[in-house]
C-alpha positions in Angstrom: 0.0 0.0 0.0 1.5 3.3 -0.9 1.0 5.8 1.9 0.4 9.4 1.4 3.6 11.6 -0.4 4.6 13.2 2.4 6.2 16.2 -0.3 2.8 17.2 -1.0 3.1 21.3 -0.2 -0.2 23.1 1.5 0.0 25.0 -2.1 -0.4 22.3 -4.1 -2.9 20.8 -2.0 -4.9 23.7 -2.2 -4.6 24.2 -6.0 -6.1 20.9 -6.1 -8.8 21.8 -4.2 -9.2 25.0 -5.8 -9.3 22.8 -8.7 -12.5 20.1 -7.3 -13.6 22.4 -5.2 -17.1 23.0 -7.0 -17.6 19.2 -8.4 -16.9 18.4 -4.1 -19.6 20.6 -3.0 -22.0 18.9 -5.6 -20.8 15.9 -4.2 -21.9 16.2 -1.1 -25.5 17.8 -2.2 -26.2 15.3 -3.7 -25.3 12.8 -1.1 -27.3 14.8 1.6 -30.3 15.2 -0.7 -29.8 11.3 -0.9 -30.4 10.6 2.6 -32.8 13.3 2.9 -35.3 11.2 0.5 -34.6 8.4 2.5 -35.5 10.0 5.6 -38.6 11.2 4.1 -39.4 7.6 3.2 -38.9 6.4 7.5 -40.9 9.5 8.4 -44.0 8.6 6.0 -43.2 4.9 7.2 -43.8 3.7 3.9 -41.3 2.4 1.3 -41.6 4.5 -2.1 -39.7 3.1 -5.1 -39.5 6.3 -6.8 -38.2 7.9 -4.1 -35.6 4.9 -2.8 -34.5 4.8 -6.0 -34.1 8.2 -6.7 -32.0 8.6 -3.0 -29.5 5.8 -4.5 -29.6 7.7 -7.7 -28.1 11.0 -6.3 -26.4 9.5 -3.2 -24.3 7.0 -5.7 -23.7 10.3 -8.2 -22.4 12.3 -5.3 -20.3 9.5 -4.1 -18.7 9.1 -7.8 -18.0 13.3 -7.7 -15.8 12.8 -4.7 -14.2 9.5 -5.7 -12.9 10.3 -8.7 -11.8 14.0 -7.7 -8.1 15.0 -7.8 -7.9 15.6 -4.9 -9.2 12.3 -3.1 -6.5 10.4 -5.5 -3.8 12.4 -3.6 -4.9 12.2 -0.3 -6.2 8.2 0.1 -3.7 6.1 -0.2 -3.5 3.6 -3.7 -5.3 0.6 -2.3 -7.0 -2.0 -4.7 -10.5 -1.1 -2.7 -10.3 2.1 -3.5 -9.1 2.5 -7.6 -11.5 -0.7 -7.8 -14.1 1.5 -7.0 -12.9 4.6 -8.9 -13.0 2.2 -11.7 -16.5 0.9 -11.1 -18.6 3.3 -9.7 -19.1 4.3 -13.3 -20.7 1.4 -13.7 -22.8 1.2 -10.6 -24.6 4.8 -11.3 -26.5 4.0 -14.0 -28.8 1.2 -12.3 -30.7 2.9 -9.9 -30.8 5.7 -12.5 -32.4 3.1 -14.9 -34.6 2.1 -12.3 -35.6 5.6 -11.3 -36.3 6.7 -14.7 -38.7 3.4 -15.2 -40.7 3.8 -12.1 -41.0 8.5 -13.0 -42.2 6.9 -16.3 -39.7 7.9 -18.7 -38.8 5.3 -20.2 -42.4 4.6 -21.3 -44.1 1.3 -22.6 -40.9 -1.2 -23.0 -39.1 0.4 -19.7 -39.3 -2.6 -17.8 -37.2 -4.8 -20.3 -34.9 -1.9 -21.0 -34.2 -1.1 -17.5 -33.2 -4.7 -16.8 -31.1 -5.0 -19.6 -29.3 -2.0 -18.5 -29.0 -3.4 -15.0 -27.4 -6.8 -16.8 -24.7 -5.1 -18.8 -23.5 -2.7 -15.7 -23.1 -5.6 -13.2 -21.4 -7.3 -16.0 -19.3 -4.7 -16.3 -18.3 -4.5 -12.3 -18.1 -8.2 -12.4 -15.5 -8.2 -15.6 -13.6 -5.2 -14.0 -12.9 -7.0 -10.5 -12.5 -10.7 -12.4 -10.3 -9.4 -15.1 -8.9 -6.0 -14.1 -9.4 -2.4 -15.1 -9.4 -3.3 -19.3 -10.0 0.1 -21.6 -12.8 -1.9 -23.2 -14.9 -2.4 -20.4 -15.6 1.8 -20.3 -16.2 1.7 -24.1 -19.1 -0.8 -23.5 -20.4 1.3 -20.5 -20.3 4.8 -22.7 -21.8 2.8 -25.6 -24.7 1.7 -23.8 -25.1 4.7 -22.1 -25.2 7.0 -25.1 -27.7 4.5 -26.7 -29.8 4.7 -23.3 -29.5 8.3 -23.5 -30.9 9.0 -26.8 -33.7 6.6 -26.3 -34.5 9.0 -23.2 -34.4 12.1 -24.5 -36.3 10.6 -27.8 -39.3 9.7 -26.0 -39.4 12.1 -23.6 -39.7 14.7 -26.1 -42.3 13.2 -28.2 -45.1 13.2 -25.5 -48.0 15.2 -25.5 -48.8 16.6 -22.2 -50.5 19.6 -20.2 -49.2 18.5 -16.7 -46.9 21.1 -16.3 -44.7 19.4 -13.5 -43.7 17.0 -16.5 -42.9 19.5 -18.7 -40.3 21.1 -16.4 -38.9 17.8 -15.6 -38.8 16.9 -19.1 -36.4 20.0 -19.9 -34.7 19.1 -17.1 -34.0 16.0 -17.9 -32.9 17.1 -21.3 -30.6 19.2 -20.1 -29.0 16.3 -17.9 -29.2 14.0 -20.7 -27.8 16.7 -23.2 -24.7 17.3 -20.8 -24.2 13.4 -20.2 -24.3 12.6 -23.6 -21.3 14.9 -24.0 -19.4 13.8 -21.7 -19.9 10.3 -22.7 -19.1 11.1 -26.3 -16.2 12.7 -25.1 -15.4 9.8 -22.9 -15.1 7.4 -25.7 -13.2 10.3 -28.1 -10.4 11.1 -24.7 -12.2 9.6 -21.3 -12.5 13.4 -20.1 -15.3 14.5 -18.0 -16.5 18.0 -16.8 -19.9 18.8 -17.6 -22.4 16.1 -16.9 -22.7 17.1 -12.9 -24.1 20.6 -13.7 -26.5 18.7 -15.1 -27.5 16.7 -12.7 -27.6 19.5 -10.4 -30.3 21.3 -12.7 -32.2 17.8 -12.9 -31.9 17.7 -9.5 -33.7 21.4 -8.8 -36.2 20.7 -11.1 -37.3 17.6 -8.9 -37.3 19.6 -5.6 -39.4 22.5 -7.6 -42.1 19.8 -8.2 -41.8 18.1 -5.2 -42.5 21.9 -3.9 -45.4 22.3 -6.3 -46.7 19.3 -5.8 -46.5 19.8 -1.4 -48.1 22.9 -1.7 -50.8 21.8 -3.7 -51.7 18.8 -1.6 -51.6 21.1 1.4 -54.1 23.3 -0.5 -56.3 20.2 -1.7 -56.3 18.7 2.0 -57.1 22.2 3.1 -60.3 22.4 0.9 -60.8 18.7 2.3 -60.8 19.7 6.1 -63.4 22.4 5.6 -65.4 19.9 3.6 -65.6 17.6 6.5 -66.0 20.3 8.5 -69.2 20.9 7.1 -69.8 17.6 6.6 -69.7 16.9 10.5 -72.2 20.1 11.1 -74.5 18.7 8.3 -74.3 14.9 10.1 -74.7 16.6 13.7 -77.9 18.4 12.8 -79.4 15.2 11.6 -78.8 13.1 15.3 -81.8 14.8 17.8 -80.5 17.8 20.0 -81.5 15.6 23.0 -84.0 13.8 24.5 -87.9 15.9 25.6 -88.4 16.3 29.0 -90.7 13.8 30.0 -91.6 12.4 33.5 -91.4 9.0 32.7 -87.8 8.5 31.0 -84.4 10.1 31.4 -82.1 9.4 28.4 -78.9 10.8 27.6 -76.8 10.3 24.0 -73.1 9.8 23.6 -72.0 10.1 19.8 -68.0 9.7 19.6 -67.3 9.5 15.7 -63.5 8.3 14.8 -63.5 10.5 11.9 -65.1 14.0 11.3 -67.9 12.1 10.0 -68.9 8.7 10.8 -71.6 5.9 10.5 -73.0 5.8 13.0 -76.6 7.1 14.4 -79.3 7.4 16.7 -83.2 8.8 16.9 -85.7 9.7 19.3 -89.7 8.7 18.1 -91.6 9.7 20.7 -95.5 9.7 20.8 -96.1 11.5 24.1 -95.0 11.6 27.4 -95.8 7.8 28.1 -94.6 6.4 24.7 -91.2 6.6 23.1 -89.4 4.7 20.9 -85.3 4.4 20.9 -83.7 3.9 18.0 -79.8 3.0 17.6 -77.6 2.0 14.0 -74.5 1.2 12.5 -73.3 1.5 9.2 -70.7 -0.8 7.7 -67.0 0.9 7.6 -66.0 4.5 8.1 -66.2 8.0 7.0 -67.8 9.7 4.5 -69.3 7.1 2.7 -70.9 5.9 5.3 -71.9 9.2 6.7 -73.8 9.2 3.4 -75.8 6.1 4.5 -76.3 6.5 7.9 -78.6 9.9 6.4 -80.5 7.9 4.7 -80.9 5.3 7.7 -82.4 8.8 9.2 -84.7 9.1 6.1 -86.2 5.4 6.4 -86.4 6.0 10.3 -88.5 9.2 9.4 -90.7 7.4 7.1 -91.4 4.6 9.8 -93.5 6.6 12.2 -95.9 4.9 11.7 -94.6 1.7 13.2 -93.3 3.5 16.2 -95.3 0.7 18.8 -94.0 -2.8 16.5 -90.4 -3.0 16.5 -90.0 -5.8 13.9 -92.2 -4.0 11.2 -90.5 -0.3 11.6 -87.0 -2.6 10.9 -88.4 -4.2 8.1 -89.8 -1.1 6.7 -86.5 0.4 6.8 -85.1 -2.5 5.6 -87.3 -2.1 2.1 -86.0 1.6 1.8 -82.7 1.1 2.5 -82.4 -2.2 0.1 -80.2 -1.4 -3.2 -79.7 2.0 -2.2 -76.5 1.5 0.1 -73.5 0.8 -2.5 -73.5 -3.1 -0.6 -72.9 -1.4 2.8 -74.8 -2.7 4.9 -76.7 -1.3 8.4 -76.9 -3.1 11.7 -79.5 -1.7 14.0 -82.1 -1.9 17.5 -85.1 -0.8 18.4 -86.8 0.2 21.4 -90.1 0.8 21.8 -91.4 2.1 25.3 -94.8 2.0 26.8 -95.3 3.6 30.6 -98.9 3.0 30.0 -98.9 -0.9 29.9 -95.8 -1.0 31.7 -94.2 -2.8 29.0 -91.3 -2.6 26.4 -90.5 -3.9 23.1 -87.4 -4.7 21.4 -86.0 -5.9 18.0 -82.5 -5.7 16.2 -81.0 -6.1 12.9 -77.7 -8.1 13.3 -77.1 -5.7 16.6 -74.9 -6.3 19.4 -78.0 -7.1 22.5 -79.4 -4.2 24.7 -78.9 -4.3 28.2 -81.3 -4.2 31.0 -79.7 -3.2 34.5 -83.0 -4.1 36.8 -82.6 -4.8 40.4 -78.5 -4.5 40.3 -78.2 -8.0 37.4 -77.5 -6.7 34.0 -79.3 -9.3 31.6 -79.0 -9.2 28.0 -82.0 -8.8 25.8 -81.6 -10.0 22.3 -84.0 -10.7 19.2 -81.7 -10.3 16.1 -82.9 -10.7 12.6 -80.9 -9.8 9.9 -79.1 -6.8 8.5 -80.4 -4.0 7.2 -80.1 -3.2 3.4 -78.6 -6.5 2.4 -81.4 -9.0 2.0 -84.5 -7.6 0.6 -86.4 -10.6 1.9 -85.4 -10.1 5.3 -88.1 -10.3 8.0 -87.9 -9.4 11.8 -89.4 -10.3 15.1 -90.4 -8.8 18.3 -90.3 -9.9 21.8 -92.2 -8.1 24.8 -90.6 -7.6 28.3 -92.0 -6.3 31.3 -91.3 -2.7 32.3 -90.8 -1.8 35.7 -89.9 1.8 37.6 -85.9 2.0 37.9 -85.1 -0.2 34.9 -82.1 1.0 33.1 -81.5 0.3 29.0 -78.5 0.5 27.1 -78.2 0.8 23.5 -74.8 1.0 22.0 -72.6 0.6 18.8 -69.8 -2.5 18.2 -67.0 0.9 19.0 -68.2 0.5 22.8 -67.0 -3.3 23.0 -64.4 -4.1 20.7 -62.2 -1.2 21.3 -58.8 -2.7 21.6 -55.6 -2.1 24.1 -52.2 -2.7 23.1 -52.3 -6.3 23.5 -55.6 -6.4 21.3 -57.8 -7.6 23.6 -60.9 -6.1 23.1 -62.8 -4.1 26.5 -66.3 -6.7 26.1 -69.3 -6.8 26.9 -68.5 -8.0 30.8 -66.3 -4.7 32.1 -69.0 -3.0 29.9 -71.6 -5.1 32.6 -70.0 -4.8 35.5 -69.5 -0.9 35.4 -73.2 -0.5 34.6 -74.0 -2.5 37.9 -71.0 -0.3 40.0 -72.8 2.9 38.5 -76.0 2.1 39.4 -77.1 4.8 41.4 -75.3 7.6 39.3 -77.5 9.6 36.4 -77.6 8.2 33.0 -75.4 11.3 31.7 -73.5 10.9 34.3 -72.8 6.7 33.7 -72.5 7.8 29.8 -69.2 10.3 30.3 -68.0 7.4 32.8 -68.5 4.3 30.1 -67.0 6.2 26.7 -63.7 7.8 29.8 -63.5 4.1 30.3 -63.4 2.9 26.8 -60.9 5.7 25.6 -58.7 4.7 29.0 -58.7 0.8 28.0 -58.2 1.4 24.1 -55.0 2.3 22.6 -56.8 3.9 19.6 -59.7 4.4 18.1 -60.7 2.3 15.4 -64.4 2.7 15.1 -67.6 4.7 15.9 -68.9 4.9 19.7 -72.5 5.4 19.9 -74.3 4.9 23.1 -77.9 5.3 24.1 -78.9 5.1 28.0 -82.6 5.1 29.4 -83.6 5.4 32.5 -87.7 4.5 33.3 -88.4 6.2 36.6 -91.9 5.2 36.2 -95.3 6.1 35.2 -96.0 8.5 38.0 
């Protein structure tokens, strides 16, 4: 190993810096831009091949700046390692440039085939270069092939037709780079003499991060216009779900809607006759957001239209059932019903693929469940009713599958039995009251929130 020439003056080192001095600074842009892309790629969490590919791109090109400078050749001392990879790196900067140019689409219809071809000949080349030494002919075959890749680039490039202007301005760009390369490759083959090509690069280079800008501030703009959509959105949903429950002297209900989105899917209604009859009504609509904000409207709209049924259960569902039927985009709605009578003492109950209601009487919680099937899937579906006694202090929950299955870390899910027993601790506390405590319990077990929580509690103090 030859060490470094200890004659070397400060002068001479510094004319040689002098002389690299800009093709060193490009360097190490590009390297840093490099790891900035792949930083961006950890902090979104999510691997982007144009983006990996385009960080190897400019953090290989950088590399190749400062390994082949003058000044790097008189400082590091002449190991094989390092003139091997002088020698090679040449070779080793056009794959990931192949690859990025394939996934940016510029290498159009036939860039899959082309971009491995390309990838064959340069490891090839490395291969033959460490096998068989640093041959002349070796850097002919790379400036060939890189010429013909070249042309083929700038060729289709600039037959395309386009309005997108962000393509446009890379397309120039990339002319530009491709313009410059293709010189110094000519020249390569003419004398092996570079100078130019990294300017290039460099305007290639801005041109991506002025897009990237574009394109940033326009999503930021777009997601903008988003937020106030769904801000409107959640007004519009929230003025559809009943301000609260009348004042009457038989019931005391109170109604906890926790969407996990601005807008959500599920809903609840009040139908109440008169003081002594009222009818609870609580649904879920298949998946999240918007969509099924859109459906859980109309689940308002066949509600509405079932007033009529307010005192049978079963026949409101299945009413609702017919509207909603081919009308939902094969969402579907799971839903209970609730139908209160101070008069006869009596309540009746019937549910569409719900999770069960539950009855706290006399400090047991018991579970009261008469499911048919869901709501807008089967147009033939039918539903039942059963009748329960009513009696003064009885306490009714209705709530939506968010309640129960919400999740901790170890994914196990809060159920239906802590869901019991804190109804039969809470017993003596108001039903607003037990309502803040069950969803401060949920949101303390879960370790997010993955789904709607809807929750409906009724107290029957009694026909007076």
């Amino acid at each position: 190993m030859m060490a470094i020439d200890p004659q070397l003056t400060a002068s001479e080192v510094l004319r040689v810096f002098h002389h690299d001095e800009f093709d060193l600074f490009l360097g190490s842009a590009f390297v840093t831009v490099g790891f900035v892309a792949v930083g961006l790629c950890a902090v979104r969490r999510r691997a982007d091949a144009l983006l990996l590919w385009f960080a190897v791109f400019a953090a290989l090109y950088g590399t190749r700046l400062w390994v082949q400078s003058s000044l790097l050749r008189m400082i590091v001392p002449d190991t094989a390692f390092f003139w091997n990879l002088r020698w090679t790196i040449d070779f080793l900067v056009p794959i990931p440039a192949a690859f990025f140019c394939y996934r940016a689409g510029f290498l159009g219809k036939n860039g899959r085939p082309v971009t491995y071809t390309l990838t064959v000949v340069m490891v090839s080349l490395v291969v033959g270069s460490l096998v068989f030494g640093r041959w002349n002919g070796f850097r002919l075959i790379n400036n060939v092939v890189i010429i013909a890749a070249l042309i083929a680039v700038v060729v289709w490039t600039m037959r395309q037709r386009t309005p997108n202007r962000d393509f446009v301005i890379m397309r120039w760009a990339l002319l530009i780079f491709a313009t410059l390369a293709l010189w110094d490759n000519v020249e390569g083959v003419m004398r092996g003499h570079r100078k130019v090509e990294p300017y290039g690069f460099a305007v290639f280079l801005t041109a991506l991060g002025y897009v990237a800008a574009r394109r940033a501030f326009r999503r930021d703009q777009e997601l903008g216009e988003i937020q106030k959509e769904l801000d409107v959105a959640r007004k519009i949903q929230l003025s559809i779900l009943p301000a609260g429950f009348p004042n009457l002297p038989t019931f005391r209900v109170a109604a906890r809607y926790v969407p996990m989105t601005s807008v959500a899917g599920d809903f609840y209604e009040f139908l109440v006759a008169d003081e002594a009859q009222a009818g609870l009504l609580i649904a879920d609509v298949s998946g999240h957001g918007v969509p099924s904000a859109l459906i859980a409207s109309m689940v308002k709209l066949a509600a509405s239209s079932q007033k009529s049924n307010l005192t049978n259960p079963a026949e409101l569902l299945k009413g609702m059932n017919s509207a909603l039927c081919g009308n939902t985009q094969k969402q579907f709605v799971t839903a209970a019903y609730v139908y209160l009578d101070a008069r006869a003492k009596e309540m009746r109950y019937s549910a569409a693929a719900h999770l069960p209601m539950l009855l706290l009487r006399g400090g047991d919680v018991t579970a009261v469940e008469e499911n048919g099937l869901m709501l807008a899937a089967f147009d033939f579906a039918d539903y039942s009713t059963a009748v329960y006694p009513l009696m003064a202090g009885d306490r009714l929950v209705l709530y939506t599958d968010g309640i129960v299955e919400a999740e901790d870390s170890k994914e196990e899910q809060y159920g239906g039995d802590r869901l019991s027993n804190l109804l039969r601790e809470s017993a003596s506390k108001p039903p607003a009251e037990v309502a803040d405590l069950i969803l401060k319990s949920v949101q303390q077990w879960a370790a997010r929130q993955d789904d709607d929580r809807t929750l409906l509690i009724c107290d029957y103090v009694g026909s007076g």
